[in-house]
MIPALO-953762 format. One line per 3 residues: number of its first residue (from 1); for each residue y, x, z of N, C-alpha, C. Coordinates in steps of 0.1 Angstrom, whole numbers, plus 5000, padded with zeros to 4 digits. Example, Ala and Ser with C-alpha at 12.3 -4.5 7.8 and 13.67 -1.06 7.14 Angstrom:
REM MIPALO-953762
1 = 4943,5132,5078,4955,5123,5078,4967,5132,5078; 4978,5128,5071,4989,5137,5071,5000,5129,5079 .
This chain:
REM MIPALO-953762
1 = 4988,5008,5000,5000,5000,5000,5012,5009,5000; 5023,5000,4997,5035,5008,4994,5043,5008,5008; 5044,5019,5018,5050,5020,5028,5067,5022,5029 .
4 = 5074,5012,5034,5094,5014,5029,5101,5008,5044; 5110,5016,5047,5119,5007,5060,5123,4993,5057; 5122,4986,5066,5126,4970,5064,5137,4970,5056 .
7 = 5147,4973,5062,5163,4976,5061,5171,4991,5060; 5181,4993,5052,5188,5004,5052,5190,5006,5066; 5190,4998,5077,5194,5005,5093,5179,5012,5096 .
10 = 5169,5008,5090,5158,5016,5096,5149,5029,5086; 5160,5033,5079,5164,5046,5071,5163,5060,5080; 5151,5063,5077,5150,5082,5079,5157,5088,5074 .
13 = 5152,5087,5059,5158,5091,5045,5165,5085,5038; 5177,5083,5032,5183,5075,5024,5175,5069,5015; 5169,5083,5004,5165,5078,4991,5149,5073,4998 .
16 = 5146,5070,5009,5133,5064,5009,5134,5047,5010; 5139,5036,5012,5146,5027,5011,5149,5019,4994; 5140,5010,4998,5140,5000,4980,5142,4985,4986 .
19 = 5152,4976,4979,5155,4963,4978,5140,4959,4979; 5143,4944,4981,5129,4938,4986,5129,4931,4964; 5140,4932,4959,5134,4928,4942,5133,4938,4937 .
22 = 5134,4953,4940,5129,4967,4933,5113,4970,4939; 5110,4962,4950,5098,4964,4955,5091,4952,4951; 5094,4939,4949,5089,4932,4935,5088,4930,4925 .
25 = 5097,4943,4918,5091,4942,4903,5082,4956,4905; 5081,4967,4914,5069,4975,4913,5057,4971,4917; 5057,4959,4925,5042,4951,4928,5037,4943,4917 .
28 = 5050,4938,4908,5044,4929,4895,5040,4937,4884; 5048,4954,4882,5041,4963,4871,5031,4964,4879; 5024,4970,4886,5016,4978,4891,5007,4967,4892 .
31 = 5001,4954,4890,4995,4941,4890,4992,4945,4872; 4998,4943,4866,5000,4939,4853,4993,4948,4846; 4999,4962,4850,4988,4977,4845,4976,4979,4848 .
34 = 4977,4976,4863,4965,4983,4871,4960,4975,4877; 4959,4965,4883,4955,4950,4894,4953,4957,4903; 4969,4961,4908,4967,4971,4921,4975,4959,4931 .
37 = 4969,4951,4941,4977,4940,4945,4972,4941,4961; 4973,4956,4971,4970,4957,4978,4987,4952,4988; 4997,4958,4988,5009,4946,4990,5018,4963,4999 .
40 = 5027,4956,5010,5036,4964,5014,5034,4966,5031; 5035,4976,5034,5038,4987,5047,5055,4982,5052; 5063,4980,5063,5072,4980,5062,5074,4982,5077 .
43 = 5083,4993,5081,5093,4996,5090,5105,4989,5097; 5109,4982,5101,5096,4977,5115,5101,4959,5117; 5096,4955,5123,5092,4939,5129,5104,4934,5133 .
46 = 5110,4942,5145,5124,4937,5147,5132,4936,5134; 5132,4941,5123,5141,4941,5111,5136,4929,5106; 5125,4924,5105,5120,4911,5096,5109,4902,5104 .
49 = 5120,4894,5113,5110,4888,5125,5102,4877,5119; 5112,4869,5107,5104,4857,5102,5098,4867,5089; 5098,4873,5085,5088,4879,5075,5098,4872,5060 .
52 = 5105,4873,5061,5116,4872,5051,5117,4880,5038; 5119,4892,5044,5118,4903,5034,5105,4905,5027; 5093,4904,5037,5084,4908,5028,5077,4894,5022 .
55 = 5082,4884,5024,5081,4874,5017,5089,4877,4999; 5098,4884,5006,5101,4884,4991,5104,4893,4983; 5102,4903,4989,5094,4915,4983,5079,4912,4975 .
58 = 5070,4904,4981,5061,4899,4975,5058,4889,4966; 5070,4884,4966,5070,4870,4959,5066,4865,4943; 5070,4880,4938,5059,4881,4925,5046,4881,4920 .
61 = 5040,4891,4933,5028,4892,4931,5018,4880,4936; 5024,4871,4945,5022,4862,4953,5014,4848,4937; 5027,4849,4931,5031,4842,4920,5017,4845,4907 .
64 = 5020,4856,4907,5005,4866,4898,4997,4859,4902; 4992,4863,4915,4976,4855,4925,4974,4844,4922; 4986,4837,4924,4988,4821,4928,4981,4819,4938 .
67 = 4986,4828,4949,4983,4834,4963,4993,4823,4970; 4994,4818,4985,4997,4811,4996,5000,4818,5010; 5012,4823,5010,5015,4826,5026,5000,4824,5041 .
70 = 4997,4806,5033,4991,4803,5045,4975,4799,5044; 4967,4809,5050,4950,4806,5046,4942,4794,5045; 4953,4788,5055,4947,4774,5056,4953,4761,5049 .
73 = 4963,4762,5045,4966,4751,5029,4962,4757,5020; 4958,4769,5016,4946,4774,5007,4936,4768,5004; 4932,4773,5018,4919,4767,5017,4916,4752,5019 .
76 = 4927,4744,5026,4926,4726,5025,4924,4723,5016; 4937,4730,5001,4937,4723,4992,4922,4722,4984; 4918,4735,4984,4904,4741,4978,4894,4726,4979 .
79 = 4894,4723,4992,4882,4715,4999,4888,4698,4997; 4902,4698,4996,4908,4685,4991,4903,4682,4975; 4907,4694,4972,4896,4693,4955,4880,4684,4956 .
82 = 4874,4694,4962,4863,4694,4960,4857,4676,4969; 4865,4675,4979,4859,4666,4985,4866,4648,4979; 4877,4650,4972,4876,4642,4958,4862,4635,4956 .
85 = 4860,4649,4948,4850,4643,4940,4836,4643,4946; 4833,4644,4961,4823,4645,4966,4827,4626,4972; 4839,4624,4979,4837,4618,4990,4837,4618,5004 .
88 = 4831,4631,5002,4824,4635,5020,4831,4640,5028; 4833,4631,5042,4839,4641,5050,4834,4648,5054; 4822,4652,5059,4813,4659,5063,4815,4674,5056 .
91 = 4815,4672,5044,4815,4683,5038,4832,4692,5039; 4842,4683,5043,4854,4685,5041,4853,4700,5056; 4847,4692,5065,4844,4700,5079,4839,4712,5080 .
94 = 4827,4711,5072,4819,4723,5070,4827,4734,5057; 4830,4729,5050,4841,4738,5039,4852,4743,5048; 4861,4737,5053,4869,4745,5060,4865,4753,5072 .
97 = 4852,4756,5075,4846,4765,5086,4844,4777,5077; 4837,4773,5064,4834,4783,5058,4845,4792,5047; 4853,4791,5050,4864,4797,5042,4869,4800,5048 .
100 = 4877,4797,5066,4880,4802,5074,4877,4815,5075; 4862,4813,5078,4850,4822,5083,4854,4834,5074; 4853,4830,5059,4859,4839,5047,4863,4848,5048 .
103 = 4878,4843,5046,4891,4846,5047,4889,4860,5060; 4889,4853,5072,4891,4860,5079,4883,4871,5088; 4872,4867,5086,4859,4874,5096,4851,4878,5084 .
106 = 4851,4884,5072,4841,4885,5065,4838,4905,5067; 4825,4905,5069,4828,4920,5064,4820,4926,5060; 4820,4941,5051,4818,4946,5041,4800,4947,5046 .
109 = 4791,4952,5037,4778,4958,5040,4777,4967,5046; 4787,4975,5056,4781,4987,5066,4785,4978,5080; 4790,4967,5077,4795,4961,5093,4812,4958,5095 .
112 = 4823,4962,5086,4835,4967,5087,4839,4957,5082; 4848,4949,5088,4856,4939,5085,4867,4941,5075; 4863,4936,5063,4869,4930,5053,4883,4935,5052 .
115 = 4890,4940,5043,4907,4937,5041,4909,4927,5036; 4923,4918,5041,4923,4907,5034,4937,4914,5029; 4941,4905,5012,4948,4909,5001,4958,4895,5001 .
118 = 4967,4903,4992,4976,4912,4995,4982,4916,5013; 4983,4928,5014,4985,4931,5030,4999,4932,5027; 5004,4925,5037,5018,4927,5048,5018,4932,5060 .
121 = 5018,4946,5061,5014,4951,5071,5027,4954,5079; 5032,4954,5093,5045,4954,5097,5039,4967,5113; 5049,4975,5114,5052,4980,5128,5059,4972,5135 .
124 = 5051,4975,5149,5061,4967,5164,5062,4976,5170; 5075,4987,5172,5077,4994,5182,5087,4990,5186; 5098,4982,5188,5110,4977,5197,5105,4965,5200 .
127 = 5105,4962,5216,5109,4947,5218,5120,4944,5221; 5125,4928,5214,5139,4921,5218,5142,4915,5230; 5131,4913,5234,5135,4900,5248,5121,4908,5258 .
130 = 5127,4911,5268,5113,4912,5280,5116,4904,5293; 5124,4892,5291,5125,4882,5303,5113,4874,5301; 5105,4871,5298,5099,4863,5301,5082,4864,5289 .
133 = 5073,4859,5293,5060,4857,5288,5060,4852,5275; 5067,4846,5270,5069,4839,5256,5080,4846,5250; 5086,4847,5253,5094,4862,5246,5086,4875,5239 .
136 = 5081,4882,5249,5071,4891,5246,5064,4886,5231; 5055,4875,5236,5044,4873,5223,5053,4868,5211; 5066,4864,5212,5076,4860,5201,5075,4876,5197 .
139 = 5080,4888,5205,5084,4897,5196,5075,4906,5196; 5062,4901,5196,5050,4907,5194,5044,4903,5183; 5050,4892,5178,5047,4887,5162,5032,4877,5167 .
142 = 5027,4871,5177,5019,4863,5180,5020,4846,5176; 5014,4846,5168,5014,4827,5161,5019,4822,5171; 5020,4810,5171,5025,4803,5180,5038,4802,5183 .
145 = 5044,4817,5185,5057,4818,5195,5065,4825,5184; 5054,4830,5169,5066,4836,5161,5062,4834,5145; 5070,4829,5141,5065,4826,5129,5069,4831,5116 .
148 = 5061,4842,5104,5062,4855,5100,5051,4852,5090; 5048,4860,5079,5034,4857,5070,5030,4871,5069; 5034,4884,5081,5024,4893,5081,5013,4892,5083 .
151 = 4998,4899,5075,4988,4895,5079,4981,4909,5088; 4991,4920,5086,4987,4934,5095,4996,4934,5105; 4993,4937,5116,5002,4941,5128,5000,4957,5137 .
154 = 5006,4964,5135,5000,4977,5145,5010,4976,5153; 5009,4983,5169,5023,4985,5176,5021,4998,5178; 5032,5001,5180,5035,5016,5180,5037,5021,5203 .
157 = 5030,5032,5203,5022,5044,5199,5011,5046,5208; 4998,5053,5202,4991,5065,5211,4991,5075,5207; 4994,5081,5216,4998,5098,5215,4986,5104,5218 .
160 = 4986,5114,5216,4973,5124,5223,4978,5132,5233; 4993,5137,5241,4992,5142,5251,4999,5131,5266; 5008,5122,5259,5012,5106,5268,5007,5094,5265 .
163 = 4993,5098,5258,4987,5082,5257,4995,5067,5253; 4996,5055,5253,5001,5046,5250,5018,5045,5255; 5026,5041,5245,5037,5043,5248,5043,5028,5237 .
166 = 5061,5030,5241,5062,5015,5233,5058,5002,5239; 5052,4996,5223,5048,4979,5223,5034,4987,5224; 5027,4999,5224,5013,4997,5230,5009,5002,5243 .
169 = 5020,4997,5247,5022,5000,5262,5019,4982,5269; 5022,4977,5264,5021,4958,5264,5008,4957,5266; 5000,4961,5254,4985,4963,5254,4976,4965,5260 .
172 = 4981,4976,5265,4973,4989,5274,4973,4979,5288; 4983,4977,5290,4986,4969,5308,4995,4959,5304; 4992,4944,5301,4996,4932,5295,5004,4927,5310 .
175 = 4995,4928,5325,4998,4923,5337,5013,4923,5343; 5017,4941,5339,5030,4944,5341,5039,4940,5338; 5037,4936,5323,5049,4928,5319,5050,4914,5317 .
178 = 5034,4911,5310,5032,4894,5313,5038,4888,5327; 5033,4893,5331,5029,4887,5349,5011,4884,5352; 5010,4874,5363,4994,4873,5363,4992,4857,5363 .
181 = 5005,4850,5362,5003,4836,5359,5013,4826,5350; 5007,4834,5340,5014,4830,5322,4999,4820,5319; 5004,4815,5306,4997,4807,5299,4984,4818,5289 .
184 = 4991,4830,5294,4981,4837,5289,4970,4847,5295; 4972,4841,5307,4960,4848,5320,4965,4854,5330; 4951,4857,5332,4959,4861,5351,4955,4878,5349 .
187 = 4948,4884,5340,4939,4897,5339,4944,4908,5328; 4943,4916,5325,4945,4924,5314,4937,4918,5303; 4927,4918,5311,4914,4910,5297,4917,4899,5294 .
190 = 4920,4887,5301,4925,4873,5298,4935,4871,5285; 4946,4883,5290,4956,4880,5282,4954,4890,5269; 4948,4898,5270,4945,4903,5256,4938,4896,5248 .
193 = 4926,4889,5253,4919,4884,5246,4922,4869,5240; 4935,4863,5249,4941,4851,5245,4952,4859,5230; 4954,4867,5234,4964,4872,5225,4956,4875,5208 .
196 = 4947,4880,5211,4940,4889,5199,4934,4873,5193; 4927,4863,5202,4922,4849,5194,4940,4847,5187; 4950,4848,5190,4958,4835,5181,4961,4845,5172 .
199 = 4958,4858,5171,4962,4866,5161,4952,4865,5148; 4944,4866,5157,4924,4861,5145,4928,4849,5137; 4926,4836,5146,4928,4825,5140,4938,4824,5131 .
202 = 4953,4830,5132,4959,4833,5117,4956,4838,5111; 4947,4845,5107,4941,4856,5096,4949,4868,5096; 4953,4872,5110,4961,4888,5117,4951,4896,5122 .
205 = 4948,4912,5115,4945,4918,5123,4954,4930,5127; 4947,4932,5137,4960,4936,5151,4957,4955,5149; 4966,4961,5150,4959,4975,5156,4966,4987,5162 .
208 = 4968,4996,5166,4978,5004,5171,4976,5018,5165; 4989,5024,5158,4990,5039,5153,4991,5050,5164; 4978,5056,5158,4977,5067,5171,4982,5082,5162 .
211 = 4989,5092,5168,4990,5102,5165,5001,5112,5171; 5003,5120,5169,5010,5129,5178,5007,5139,5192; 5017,5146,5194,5011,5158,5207,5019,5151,5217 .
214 = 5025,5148,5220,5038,5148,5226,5037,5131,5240 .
């Protein structure tokens, strides 16, 4: 994927920085030439909370696919087809389990879970709000509390000589900042694992960039 800062404020480099329509007309050549429709890397989450930009940054390729933001009016429609001309609700039920399932849990022949296409992959290393439990998972990019059409999420950092730092410092110890009586548990495990299900069920997977000495 093609990795670029959200915004000119989150510029290293000047000339590393491309409009979100210079970055969709290189996802619609690069489609056209090559059916390279792996999608976009972008620096960082605070810059594009509703997923704005890489909405339309992608919006070409999106168009190519005749791809959907959302997995599951995808897949309704898919099953609204088919159950037409079946009739059956029964089957309407079991079709949307199995596309779900698809979409999001499918994975390769060694065991490794699936990439899903085109990726919007985003960094979380700043948070906006740390008053309160619903804040957090807002600027954690978690369904429910934030609404975005990333389907990658990493938070930023593990290091190798200060270990977890950042938004994967949230992760590491959820209790500290959650609290222990949120809607999202009373435990480190409670609340991660409430956390990681509403990421799943959107078709998000979650992960944290490790690297460095420091």
């Amino acid at each position: 994927m093609v990795g670029k800062p959200a915004t000119p404020s989150d510029v290293y480099s000047p000339s590393s920085y491309m409009s979100p329509k210079d970055l969709n007309d290189s996802f619609v050549a690069a489609y056209r030439h090559n059916q390279f429709k792996t999608g976009c890397m972008f620096w960082q989450f605070i810059s594009d909370p509703q997923g704005t930009i890489v909405a339309q940054a992608m919006s070409g390729l999106f168009s190519l696919l005749n791809y959907t933001n959302n997995n599951n009016n995808t897949n309704n429609n898919t099953n609204n087809n088919t159950n037409n001309n079946t009739n059956n609700n029964t089957n309407n039920n079991t079709n949307n389990n199995t596309n779900n399932n698809t979409n999001n849990n499918t994975n390769n022949s060694n065991g490794i879970p699936a990439i899903s296409y085109p990726i919007r992959f985003v960094y979380i290393n700043r948070i906006t709000d740390w008053s309160n439990p619903e804040s957090l998972a807002k600027s954690m990019g978690v369904p429910g509390y934030s609404n975005h059409s990333y389907n990658y999420i990493c938070f930023t950092f593990w290091t190798c000589g200060n270990g977890n730092t950042d938004t994967a410092i949230l992760w590491n110890n959820p209790t500290k900042y959650f609290g222990t009586y949120s809607n999202f548990g009373s435990t480190d495990t409670e609340i991660r694992t409430n956390l990681k299900n509403r990421y799943t069920s959107a078709g998000i997977k979650i992960m944290v960039s490790a690297f460095g000495s420091t």
